[in-house]
C-alpha positions as a Markdown table, in Angstrom:
| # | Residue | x | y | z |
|---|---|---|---|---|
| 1 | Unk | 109.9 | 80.5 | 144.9 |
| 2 | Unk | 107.5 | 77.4 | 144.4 |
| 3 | Unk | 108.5 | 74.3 | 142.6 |
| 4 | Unk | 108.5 | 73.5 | 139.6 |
| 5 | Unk | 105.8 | 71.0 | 138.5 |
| 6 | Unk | 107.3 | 67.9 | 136.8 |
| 7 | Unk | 106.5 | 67.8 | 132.5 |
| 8 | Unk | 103.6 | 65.8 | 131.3 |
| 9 | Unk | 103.1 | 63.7 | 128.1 |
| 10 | Unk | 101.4 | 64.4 | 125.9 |
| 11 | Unk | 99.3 | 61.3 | 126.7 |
| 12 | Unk | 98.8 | 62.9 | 130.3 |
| 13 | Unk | 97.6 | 66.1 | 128.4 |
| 14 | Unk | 95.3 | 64.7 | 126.0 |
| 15 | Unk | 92.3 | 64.4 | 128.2 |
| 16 | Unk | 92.5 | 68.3 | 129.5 |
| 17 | Unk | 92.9 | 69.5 | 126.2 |
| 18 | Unk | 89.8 | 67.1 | 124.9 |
| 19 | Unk | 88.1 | 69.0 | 127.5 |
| 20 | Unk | 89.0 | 72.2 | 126.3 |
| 21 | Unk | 87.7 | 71.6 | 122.9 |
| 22 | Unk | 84.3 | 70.2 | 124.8 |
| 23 | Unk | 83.6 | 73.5 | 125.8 |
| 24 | Unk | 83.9 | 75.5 | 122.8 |
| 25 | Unk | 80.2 | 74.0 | 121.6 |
| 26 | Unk | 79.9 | 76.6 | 118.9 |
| 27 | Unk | 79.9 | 75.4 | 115.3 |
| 28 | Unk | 82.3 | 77.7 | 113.2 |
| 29 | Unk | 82.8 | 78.0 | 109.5 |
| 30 | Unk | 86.5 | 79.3 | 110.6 |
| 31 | Unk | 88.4 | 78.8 | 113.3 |
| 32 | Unk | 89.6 | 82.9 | 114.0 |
| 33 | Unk | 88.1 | 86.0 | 114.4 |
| 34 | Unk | 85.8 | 87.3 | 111.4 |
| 35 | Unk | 87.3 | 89.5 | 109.5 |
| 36 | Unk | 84.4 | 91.6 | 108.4 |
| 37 | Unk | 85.7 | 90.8 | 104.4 |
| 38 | Unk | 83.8 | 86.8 | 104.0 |
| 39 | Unk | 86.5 | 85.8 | 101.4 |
| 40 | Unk | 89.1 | 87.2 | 103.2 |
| 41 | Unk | 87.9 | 85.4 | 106.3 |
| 42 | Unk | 87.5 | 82.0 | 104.4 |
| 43 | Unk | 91.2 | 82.3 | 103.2 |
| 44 | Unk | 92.9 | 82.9 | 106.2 |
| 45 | Unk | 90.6 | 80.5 | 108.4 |
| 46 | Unk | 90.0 | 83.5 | 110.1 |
| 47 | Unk | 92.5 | 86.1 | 112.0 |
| 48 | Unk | 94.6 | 83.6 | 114.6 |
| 49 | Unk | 97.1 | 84.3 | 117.1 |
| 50 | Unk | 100.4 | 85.4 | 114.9 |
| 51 | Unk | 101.9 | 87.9 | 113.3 |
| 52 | Unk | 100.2 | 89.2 | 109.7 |
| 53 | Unk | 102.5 | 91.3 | 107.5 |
| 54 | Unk | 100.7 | 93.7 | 105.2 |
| 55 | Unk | 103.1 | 94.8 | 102.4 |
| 56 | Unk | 102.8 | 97.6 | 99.6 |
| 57 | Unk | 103.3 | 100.6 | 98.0 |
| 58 | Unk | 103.1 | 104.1 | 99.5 |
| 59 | Unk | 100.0 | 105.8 | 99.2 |
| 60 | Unk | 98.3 | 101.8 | 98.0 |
| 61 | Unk | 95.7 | 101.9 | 100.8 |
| 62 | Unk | 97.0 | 99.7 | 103.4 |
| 63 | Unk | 96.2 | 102.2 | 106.5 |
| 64 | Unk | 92.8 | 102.4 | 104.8 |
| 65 | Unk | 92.6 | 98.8 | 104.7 |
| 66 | Unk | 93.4 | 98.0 | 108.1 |
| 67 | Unk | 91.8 | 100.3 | 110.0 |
| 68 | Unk | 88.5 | 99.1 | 107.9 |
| 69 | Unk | 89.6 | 95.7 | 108.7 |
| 70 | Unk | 90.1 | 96.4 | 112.8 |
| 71 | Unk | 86.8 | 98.1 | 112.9 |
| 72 | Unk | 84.9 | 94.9 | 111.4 |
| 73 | Unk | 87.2 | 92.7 | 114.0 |
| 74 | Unk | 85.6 | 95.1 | 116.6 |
| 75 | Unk | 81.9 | 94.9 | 115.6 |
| 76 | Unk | 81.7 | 91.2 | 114.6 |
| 77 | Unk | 83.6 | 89.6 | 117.4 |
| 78 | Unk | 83.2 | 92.1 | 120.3 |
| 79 | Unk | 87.3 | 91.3 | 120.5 |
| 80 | Unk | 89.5 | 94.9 | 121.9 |
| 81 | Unk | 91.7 | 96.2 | 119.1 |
| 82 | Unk | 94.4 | 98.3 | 119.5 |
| 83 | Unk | 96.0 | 100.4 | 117.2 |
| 84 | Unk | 99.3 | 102.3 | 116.8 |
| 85 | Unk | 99.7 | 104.8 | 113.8 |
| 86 | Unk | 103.1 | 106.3 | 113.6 |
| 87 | Unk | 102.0 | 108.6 | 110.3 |
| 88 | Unk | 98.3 | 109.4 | 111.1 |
| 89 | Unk | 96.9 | 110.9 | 114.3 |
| 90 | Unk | 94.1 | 110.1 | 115.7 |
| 91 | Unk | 91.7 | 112.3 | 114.3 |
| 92 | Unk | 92.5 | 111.6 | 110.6 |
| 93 | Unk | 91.7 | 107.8 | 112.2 |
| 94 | Unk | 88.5 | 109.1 | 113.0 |
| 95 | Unk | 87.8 | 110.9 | 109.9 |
| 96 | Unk | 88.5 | 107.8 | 107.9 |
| 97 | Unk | 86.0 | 105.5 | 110.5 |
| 98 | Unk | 83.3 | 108.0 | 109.9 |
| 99 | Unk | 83.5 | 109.0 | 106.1 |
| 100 | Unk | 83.2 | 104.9 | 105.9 |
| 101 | Unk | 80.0 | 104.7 | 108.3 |
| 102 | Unk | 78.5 | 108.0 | 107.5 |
| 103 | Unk | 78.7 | 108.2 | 103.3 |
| 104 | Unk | 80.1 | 111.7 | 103.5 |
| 105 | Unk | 83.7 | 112.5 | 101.9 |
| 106 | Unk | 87.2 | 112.3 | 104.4 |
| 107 | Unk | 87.4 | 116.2 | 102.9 |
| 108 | Unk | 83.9 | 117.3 | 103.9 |
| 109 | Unk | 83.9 | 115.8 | 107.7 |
| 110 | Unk | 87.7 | 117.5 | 108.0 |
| 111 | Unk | 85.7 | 120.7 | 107.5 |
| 112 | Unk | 83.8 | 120.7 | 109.9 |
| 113 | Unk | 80.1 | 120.8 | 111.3 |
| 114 | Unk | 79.1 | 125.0 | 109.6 |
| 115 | Unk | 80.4 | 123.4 | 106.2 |
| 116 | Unk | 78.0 | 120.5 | 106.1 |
| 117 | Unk | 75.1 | 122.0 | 107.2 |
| 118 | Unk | 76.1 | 125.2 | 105.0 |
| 119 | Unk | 76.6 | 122.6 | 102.2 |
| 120 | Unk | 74.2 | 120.0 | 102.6 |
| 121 | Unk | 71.4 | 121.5 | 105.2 |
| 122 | Unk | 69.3 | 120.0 | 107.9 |
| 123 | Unk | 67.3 | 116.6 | 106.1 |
| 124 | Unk | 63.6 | 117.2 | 105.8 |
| 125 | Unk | 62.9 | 113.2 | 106.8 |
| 126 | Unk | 65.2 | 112.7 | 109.9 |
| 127 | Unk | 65.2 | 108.7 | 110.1 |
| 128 | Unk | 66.5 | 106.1 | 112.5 |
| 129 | Unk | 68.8 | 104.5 | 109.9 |
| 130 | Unk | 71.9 | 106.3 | 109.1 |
| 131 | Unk | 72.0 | 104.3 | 105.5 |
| 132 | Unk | 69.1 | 105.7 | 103.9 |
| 133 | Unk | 69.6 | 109.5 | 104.8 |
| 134 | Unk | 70.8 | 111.9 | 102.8 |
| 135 | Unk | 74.2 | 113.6 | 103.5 |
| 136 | Unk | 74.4 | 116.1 | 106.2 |
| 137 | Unk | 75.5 | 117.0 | 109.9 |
| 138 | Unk | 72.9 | 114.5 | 111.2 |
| 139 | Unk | 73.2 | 111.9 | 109.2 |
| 140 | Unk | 77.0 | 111.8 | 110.6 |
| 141 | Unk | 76.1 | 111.9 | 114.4 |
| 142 | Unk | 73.8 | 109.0 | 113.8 |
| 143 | Unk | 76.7 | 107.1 | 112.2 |
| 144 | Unk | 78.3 | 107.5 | 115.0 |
| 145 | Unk | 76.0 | 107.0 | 117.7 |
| 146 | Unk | 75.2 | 103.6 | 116.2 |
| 147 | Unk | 79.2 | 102.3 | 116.5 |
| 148 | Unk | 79.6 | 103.4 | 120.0 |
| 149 | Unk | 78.9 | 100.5 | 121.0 |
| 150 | Unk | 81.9 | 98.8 | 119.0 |
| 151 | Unk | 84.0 | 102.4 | 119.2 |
| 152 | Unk | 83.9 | 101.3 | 122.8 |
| 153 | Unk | 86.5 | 98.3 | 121.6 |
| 154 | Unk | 88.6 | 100.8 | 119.7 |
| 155 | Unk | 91.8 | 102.1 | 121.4 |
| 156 | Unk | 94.1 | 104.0 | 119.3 |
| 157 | Unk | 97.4 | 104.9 | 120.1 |
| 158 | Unk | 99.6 | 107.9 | 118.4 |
| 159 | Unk | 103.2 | 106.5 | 117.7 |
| 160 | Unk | 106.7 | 108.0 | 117.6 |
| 161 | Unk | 110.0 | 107.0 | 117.8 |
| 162 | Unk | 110.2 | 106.3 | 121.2 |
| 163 | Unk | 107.3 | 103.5 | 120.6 |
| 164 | Unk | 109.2 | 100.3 | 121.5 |
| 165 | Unk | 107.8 | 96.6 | 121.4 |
| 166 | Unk | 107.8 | 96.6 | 125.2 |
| 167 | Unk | 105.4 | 99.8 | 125.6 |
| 168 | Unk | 102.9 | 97.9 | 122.6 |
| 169 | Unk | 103.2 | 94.5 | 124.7 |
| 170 | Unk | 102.5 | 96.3 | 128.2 |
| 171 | Unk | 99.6 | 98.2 | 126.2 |
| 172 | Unk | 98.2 | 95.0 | 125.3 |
| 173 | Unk | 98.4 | 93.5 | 128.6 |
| 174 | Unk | 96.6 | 96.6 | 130.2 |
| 175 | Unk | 93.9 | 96.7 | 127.5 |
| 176 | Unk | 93.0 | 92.9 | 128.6 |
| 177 | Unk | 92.4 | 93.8 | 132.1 |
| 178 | Unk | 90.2 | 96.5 | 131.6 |
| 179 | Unk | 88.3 | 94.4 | 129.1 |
| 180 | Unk | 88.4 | 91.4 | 131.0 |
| 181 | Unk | 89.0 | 89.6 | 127.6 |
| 182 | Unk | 92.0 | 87.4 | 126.4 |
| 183 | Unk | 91.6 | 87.9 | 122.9 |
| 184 | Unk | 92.4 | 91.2 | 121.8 |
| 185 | Unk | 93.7 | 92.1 | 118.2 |
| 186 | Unk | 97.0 | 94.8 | 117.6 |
| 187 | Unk | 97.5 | 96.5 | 114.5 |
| 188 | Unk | 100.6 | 98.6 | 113.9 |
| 189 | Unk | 101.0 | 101.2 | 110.6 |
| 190 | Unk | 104.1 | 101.6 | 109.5 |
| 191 | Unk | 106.1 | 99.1 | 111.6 |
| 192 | Unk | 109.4 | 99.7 | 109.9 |
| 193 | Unk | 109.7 | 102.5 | 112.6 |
| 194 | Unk | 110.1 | 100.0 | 115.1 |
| 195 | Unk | 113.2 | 99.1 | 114.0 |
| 196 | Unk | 116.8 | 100.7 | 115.0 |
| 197 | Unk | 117.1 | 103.2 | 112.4 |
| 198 | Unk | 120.6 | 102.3 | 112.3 |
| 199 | Unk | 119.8 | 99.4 | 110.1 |
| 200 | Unk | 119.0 | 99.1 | 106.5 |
| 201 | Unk | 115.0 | 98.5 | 105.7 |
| 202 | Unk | 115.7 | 94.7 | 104.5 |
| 203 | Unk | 117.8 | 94.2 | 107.6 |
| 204 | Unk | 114.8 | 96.2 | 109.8 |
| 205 | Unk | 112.4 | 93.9 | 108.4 |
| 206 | Unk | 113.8 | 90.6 | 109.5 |
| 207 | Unk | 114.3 | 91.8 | 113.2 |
| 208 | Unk | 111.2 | 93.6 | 112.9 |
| 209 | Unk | 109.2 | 90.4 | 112.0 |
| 210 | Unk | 110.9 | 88.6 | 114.5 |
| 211 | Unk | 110.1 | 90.9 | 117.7 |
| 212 | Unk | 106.6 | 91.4 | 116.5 |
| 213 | Unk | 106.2 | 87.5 | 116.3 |
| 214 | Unk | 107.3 | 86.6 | 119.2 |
| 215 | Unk | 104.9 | 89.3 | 121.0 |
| 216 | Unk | 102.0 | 87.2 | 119.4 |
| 217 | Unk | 103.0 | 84.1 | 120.3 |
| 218 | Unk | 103.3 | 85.9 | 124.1 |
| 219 | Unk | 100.3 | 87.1 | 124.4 |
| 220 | Unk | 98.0 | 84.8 | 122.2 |
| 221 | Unk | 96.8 | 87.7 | 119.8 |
| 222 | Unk | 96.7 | 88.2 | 116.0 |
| 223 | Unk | 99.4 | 91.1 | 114.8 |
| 224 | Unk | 98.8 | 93.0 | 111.9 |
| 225 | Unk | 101.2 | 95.5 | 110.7 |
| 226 | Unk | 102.1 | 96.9 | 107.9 |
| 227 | Unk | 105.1 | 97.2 | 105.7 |
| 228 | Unk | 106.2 | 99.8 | 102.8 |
| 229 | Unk | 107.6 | 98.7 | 99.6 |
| 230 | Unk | 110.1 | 101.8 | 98.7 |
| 231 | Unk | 111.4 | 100.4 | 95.7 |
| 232 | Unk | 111.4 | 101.6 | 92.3 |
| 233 | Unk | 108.2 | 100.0 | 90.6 |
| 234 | Unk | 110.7 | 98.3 | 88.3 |
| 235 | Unk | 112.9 | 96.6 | 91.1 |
| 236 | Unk | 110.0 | 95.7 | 93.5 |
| 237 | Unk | 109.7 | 92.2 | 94.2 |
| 238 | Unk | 107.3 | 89.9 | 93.0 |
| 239 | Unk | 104.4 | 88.8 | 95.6 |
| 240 | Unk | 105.7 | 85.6 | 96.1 |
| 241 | Unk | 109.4 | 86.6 | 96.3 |
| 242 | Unk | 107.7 | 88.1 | 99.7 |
| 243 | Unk | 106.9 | 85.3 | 101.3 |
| 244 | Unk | 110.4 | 83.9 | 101.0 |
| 245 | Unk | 111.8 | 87.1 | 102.4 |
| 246 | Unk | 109.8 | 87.5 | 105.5 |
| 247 | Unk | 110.7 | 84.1 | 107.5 |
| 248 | Unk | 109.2 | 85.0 | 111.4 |
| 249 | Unk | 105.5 | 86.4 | 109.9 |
| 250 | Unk | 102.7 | 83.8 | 110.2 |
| 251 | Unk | 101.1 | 85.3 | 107.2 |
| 252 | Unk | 102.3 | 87.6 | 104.4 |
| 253 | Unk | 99.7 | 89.6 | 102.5 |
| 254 | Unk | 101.0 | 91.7 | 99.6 |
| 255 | Unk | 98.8 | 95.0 | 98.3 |
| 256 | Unk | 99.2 | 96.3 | 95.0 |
| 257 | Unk | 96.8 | 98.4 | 92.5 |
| 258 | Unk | 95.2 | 96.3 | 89.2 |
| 259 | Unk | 96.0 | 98.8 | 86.6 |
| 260 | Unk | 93.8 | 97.1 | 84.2 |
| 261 | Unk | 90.7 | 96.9 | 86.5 |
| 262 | Unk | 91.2 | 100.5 | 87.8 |
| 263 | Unk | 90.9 | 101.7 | 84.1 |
| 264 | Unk | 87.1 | 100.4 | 84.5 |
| 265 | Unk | 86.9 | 102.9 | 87.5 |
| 266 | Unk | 85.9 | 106.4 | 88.0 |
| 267 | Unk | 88.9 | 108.0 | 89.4 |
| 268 | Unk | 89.8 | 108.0 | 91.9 |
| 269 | Unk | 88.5 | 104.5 | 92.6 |
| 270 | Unk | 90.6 | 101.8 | 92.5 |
| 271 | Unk | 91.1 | 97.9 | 92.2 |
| 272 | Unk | 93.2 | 96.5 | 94.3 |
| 273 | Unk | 94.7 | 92.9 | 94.3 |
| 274 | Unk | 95.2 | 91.5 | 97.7 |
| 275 | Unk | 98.3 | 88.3 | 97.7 |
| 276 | Unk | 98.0 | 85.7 | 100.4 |
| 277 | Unk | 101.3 | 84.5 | 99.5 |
| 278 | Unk | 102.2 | 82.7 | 102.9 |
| 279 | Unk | 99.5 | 81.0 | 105.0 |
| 280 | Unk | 100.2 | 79.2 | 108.2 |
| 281 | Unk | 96.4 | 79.0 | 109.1 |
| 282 | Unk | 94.5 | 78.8 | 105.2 |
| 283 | Unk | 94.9 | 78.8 | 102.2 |
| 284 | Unk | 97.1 | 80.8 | 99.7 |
| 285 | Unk | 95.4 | 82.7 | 96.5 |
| 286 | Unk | 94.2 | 86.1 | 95.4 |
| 287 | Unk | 92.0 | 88.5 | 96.6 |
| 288 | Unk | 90.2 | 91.4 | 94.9 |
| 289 | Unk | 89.0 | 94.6 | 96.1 |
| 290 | Unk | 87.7 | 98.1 | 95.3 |
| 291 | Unk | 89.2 | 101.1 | 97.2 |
| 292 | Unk | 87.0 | 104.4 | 97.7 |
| 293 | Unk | 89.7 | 106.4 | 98.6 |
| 294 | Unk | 86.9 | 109.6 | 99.3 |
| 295 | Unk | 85.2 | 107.3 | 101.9 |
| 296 | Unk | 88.0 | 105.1 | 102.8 |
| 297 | Unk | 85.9 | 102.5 | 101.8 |
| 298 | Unk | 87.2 | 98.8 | 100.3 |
| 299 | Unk | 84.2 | 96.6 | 99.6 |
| 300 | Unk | 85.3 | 93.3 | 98.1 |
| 301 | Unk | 84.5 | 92.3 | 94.8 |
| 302 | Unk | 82.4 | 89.3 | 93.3 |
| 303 | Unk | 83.6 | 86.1 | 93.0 |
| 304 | Unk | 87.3 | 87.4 | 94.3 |
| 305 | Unk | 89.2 | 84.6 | 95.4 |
| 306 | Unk | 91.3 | 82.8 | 92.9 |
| 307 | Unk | 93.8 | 80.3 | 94.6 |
């Protein structure tokens, strides 16, 4: 076993760390990965090296969300994402990546190939650009011909309950080497089944946080996962009563429907408020979004960041 090498000062580090800076030329608006939402992006500084807790309702659209959110890391960064879903498999992950790209319903791809063309034909113009063609079979394959070359970024992994932080941080590790890249992004859905099922959700959450935030200070990669809120809508805590409850995240991002905004909507559209309530990186404030739950589709709307 080698020696140890004897601790420097910070004054001893200061010129190799000047250096480092030196060679990252680039001028950035943010300092992280772009998040594929520009507000969002601006807000957080972009997606760092920590842990990200995503907390809402059932059924609110946070799988939706981050699965939208890990493709965009993908495409705009040409950073390796990985993704562990303990309630989805891989092909309703799929579904939801294509009804996004392609413009056609999560309930018409799940059909299948006869339906659409049955339902929707062969188009008369067949163009290059998947945007401007109307829905059908084709318009779908050149969706997805046209991500491949992100897809190719994308590795998704089907949890269970024998998922433990050790398998996720080995997975990590793996998908690095093959990629030959350092940064890499995780996301995990439903991380409350990482805990011991032995404790209480409150108690789950703190260890939870804790395991998952040290695995991102480990391996130098942003950590999003996501959190249920199972309380009663009348005993759920407020947004900011989050952040106080969730000590090892980095960031805390609370997800919840605008009633008064989704009124405007045709159903089943929705407005959805995103909470930065805790920050490390950015700044704190309010996001806004619209959910198409038929294309699993959030855009984000005008002028959305209050602070």
């Amino acid at each position: 076993m080698g020696e140890k090498s004897p601790p420097l000062s910070e004054g001893e580090e200061l010129e190799s760390f000047l250096t480092e800076l030196e060679k990252d030329a680039q001028v950035k608006e943010i300092a992280g990965l772009e998040s594929g939402f520009a507000n969002l992006s601006c807000s957080l500084n972009g997606v760092l090296p920590g842990l990200y807790l995503l907390i809402g309702s059932p059924s609110c659209g946070k799988s939706a969300f981050v699965k939208q959110l890990c493709d965009q890391v993908a495409q705009s960064n040409g950073v390796p994402v990985i993704f562990y879903a303990f309630a989805e498999t891989k092909k309703e992950l799929r579904i939801r990546t294509l009804a996004r790209l392609s413009g056609l319903e999560n309930r018409e791809i799940r059909r299948g190939s006869p339906f659409i063309l049955h339902w929707y034909g062969v188009p008369k113009r067949r163009g290059s650009d998947p945007e401007r063609m109307p829905p059908s079979w084709e318009k779908l394959r050149k969706a997805a011909e046209a991500a491949r070359g992100w897809l190719d970024l994308i590795y998704l992994f089907e949890a269970d309950e024998k998922t433990a932080f050790k398998e996720i941080e080995e997975r990590v590790r793996e998908v690095k080497g093959i990629k030959g890249s350092e940064k890499v992004m995780v996301a995990i859905d439903d991380s409350q089944r990482l805990g011991h099922s032995d404790h209480g959700l409150d108690e789950r959450l703190a260890l939870v946080a804790e395991q998952l935030q040290g695995m991102a200070v480990r391996l130098q990669v942003p950590v999003l996962a996501t959190w249920p809120d199972l309380r009663r809508e009348t005993d759920r805590f407020s947004p900011q009563e989050w952040a106080e409850r969730v000590a090892g995240a980095d960031t805390v991002l609370v997800m919840e429907e605008d009633a008064e905004r989704t009124k405007k909507l045709i159903k089943p559209n929705r407005a959805i408020d995103l909470h930065i309530v805790k920050n490390r990186g950015g700044e704190k404030g309010k996001l806004f979004f619209y959910f198409t739950p038929a294309f699993s589709k959030f855009t984000e709307a005008a002028d959305s960041l209050t602070l």
